[in-house]
C-alpha positions as CSV (number, residue, x, y, z in Angstrom):
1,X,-2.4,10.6,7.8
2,X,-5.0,8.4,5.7
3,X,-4.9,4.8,6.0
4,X,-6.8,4.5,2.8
5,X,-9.5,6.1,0.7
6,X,-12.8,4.6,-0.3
7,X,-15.1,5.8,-2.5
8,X,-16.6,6.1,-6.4
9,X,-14.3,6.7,-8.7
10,X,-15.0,9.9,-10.5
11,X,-11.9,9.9,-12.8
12,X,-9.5,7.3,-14.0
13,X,-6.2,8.2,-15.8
14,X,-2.8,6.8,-16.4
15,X,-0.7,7.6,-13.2
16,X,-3.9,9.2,-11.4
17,X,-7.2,8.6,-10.1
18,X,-9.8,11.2,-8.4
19,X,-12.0,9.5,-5.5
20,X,-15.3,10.8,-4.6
21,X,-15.1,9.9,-1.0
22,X,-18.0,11.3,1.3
23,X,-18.5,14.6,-1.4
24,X,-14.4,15.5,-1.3
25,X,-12.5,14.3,-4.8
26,X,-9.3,13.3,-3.8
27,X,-6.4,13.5,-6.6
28,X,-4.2,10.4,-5.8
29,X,-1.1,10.1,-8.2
30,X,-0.5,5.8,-8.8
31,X,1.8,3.7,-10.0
32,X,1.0,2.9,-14.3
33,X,0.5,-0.6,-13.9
34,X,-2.0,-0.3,-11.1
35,X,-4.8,-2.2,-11.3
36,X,-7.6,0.1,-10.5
37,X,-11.0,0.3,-11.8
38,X,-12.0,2.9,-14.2
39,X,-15.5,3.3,-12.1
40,X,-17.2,2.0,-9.5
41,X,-16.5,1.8,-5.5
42,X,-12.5,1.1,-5.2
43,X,-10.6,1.3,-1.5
44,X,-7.1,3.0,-2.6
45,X,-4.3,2.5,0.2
46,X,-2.9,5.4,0.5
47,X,0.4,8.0,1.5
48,X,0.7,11.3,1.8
49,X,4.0,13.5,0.9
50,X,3.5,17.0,2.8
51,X,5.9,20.0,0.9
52,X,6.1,23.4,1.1
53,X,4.4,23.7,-2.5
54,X,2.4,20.9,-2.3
55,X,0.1,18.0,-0.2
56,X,0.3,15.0,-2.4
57,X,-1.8,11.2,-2.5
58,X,0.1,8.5,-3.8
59,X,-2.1,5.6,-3.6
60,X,-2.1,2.0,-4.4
61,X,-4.4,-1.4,-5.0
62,X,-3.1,-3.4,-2.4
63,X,-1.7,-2.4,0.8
64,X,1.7,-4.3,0.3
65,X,2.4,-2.1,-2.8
66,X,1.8,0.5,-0.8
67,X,4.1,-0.7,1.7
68,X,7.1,-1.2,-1.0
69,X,6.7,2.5,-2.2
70,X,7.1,3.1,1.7
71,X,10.3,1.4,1.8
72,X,11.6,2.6,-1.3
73,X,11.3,6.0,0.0
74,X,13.3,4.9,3.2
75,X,16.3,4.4,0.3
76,X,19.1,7.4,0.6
77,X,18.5,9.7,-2.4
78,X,14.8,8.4,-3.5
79,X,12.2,10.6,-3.3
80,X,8.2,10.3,-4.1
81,X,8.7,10.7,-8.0
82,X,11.8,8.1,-8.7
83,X,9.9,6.0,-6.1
84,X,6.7,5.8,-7.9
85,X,8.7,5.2,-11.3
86,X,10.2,2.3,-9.9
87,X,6.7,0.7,-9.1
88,X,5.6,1.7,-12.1
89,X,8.5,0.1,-14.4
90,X,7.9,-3.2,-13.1
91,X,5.1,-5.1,-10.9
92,X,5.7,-5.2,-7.5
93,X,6.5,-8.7,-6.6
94,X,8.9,-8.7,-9.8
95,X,10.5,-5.7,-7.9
96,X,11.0,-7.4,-4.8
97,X,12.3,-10.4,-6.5
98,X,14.8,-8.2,-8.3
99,X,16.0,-6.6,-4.9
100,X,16.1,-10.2,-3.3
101,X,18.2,-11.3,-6.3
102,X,20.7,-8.3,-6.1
103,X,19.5,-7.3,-9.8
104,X,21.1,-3.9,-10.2
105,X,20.2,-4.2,-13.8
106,X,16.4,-4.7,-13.6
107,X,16.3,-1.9,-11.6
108,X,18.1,0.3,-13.9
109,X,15.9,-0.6,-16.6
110,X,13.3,1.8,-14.7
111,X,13.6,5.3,-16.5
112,X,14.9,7.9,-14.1
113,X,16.6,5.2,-12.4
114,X,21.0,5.1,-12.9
115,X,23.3,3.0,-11.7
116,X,24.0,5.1,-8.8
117,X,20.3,4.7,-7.2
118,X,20.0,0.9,-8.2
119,X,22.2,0.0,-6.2
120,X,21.7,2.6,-3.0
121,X,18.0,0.8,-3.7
122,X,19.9,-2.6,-3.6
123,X,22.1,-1.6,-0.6
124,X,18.9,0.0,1.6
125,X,16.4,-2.7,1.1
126,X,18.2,-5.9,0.7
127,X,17.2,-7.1,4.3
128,X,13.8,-5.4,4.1
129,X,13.3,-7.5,1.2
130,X,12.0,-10.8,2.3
131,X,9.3,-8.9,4.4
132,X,8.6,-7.2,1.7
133,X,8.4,-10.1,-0.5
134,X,5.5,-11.6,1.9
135,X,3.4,-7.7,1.8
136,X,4.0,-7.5,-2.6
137,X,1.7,-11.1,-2.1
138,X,-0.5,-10.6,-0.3
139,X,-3.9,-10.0,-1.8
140,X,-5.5,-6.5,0.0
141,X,-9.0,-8.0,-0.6
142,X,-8.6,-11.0,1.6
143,X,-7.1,-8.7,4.1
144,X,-9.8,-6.1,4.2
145,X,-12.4,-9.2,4.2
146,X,-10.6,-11.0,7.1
147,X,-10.8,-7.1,8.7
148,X,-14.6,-6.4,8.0
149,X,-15.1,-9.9,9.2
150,X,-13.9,-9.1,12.6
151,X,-15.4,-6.4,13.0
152,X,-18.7,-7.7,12.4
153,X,-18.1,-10.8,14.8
154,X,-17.2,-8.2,17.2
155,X,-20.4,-6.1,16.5
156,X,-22.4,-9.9,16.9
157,X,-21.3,-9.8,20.6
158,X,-22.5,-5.9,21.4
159,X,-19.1,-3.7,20.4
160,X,-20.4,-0.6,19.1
161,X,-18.7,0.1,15.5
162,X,-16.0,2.8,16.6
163,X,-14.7,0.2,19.4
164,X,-14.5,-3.1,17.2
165,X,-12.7,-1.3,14.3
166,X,-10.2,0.4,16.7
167,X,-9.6,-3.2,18.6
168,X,-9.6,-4.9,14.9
169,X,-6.8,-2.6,13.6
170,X,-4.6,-2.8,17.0
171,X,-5.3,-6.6,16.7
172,X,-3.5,-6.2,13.1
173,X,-0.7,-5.1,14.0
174,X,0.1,-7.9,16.0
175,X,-1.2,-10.7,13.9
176,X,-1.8,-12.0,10.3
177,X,-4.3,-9.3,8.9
178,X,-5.7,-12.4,6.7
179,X,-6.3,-14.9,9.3
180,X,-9.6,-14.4,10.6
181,X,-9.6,-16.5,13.4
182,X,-6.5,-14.9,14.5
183,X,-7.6,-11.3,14.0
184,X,-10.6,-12.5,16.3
185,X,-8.8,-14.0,19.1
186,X,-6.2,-10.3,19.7
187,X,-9.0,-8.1,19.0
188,X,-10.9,-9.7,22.1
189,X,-7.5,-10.1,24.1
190,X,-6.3,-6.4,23.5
């Protein structure tokens, strides 16, 4: 349901972070070895878990991580919590290199991770993997530059803001989010 969240950051602590965003805290549960700021304006990518008992954040630094924890809960027996332990026992692109090299033993390293899931992980995400390997890479900063750079170039030739944001992120999904020129070119053609 939300893209992202961007706002102060009102509280900072291992595995969570509360964003002040528009005069609404929002409680997003992240990875341990995310590199967030303890204060200051901070864009956290976000996904939301829906239960019965509970709406849950899990949010991330870079939109790639984000789209790891994605996969992982795509994986046959992984659920929000053993997919956020994953993320959090190792850094992302050393994740993706482990599923890329078959390493059922890195990924058992991970506590609350046996055997067992390893290698469901392994079997579930193998092909996924080099995709994944170019999103764990790439930087979100340069992505949400090259994307607020669009948008303004399309604001320069008379878009009104809601219409060059909505043609920027259709234009996205089709092209390199980083390349600026490209972003440009669909966002006009779509």
């Amino acid at each position: 349901m939300y893209d992202y969240i961007e706002g102060q950051v009102a509280q900072r602590a291992a595995g969570r972070v509360v964003i002040d965003a528009g005069g609404i805290g929002f409680d997003i549960c992240t990875p341990l070895n995310a590199t967030l700021p303890a204060s200051g304006r901070v864009r956290v990518w976000t996904h939301q878990v829906v239960r019965d008992d509970a709406h849950l954040l899990f949010g991330f630094a870079e939109a790639g991580d984000r789209d790891v924890f994605r996969a992982l809960l795509s994986v046959t027996g992984v659920g929000p919590k053993v997919a956020l332990a994953v993320m959090s026992g190792m850094p992302c692109a050393e994740l993706v290199e482990a599923l890329i090299a078959g390493d059922v033993a890195r990924l058992t390293k991970v506590r609350g991770v046996g055997q067992r899931t390893a290698e469901q992980i392994l079997l579930d995400l193998r092909k996924k993997a080099l995709a994944l390997r170019k999103d764990a890479h790439q930087p979100a900063r340069s992505q949400h530059k090259a994307l607020e750079d669009a948008v303004a170039a399309l604001l320069s030739i008379g878009f009104t803001e809601k219409e060059a944001r909505k043609q920027v992120e259709r234009a996205a999904k089709s092209v390199d989010p980083t390349d600026l020129d490209q972003l440009v070119r669909a966002a006009l053609a779509g």
